[in-house]
C-alpha positions as CSV (number, residue, x, y, z in Angstrom):
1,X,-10.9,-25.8,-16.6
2,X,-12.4,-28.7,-14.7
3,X,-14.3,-26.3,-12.3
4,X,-15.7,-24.3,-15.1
5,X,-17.8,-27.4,-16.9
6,X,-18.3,-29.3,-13.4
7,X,-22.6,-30.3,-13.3
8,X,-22.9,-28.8,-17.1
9,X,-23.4,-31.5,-20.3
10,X,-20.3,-31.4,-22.7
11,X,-18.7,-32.7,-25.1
12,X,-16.1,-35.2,-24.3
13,X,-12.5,-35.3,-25.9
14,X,-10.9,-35.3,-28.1
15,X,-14.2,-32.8,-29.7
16,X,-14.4,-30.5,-26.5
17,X,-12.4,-27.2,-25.9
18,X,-10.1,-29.7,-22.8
19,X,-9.6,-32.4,-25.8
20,X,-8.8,-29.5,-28.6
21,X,-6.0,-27.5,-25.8
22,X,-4.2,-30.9,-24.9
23,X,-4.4,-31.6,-29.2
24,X,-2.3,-28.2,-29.4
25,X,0.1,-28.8,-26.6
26,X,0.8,-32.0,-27.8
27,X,1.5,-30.7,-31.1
28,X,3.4,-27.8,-30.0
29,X,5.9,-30.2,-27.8
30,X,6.4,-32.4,-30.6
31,X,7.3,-29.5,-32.9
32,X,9.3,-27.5,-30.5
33,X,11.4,-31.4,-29.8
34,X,11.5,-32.6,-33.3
35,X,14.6,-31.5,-35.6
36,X,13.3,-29.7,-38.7
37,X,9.8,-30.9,-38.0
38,X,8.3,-28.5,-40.6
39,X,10.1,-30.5,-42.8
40,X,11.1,-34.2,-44.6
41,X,14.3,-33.7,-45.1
42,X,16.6,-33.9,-41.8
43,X,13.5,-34.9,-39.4
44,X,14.2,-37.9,-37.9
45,X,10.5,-38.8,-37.8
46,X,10.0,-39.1,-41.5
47,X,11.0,-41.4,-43.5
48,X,13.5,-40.4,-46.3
49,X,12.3,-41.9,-49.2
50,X,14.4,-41.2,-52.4
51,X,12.2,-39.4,-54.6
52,X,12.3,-39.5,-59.0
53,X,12.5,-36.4,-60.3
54,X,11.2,-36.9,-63.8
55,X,9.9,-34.5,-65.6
56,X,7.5,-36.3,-68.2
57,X,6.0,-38.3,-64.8
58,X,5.3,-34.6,-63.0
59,X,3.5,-33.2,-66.0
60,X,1.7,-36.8,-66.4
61,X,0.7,-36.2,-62.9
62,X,-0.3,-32.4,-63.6
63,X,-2.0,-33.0,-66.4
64,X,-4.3,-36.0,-65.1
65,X,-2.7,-39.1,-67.4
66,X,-0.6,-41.0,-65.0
67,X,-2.8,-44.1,-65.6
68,X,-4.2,-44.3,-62.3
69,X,-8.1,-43.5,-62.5
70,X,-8.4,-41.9,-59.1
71,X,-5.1,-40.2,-59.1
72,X,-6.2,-38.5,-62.5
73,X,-9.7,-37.6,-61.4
74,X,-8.8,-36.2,-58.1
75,X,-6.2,-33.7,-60.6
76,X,-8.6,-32.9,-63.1
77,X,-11.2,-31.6,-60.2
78,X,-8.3,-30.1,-58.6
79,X,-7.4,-28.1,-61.5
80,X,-11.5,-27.7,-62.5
81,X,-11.8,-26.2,-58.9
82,X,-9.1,-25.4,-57.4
C-alpha cells in the first residue's frame, strides 16, 4: 500500500484508505477477542449498570415528557422524522 501512494498528495490517517483499513482491523481484533462484544450484558468491557425497568418512565421517554428539554426534543423529532 505504501508503494502505491509513494510521490502522490493524500490524505493522511485516520481519513485515508491506510487510516480507514487499520480502523477495520483494529475493530475486527477487538470484536473477534472481546466476550459477547455485540453486546452489554457479559462483555467485560462494558460496564453493567443496573437498569429501571419502569413502565410509566419508558412511555415518558417515548412520548417526549421526561422533563428534560433536550431529551424531549431530540424524541419528538425523532418520532416527527424518523
Amino acid at each position: 500500500l505504501d508503494a502505491a501512494v509513494a510521490g502522490r498528495t493524500h490524505t493522511k490517517p485516520p481519513v485515508s484508505l491506510h487510516g480507514q483499513l487499520l480502523w477495520r482491523e483494529f475493530f475486527y481484533l477487538c470484536s473477534a477477542s472481546t466476550p459477547h462484544f455485540d453486546r452489554m450484558e457479559g462483555n467485560p468491557r462494558c460496564k453493567q449498570i443496573p437498569w429501571a425497568r419502569d413502565a410509566d418512565k419508558i412511555t415518558a421517554w417515548q412520548e417526549a415528557r421526561t422533563g428534560f428539554p433536550y431529551i424531549d426534543a431530540i424524541m419528538t423529532q425523532l418520532r416527527h422524522d424518523g
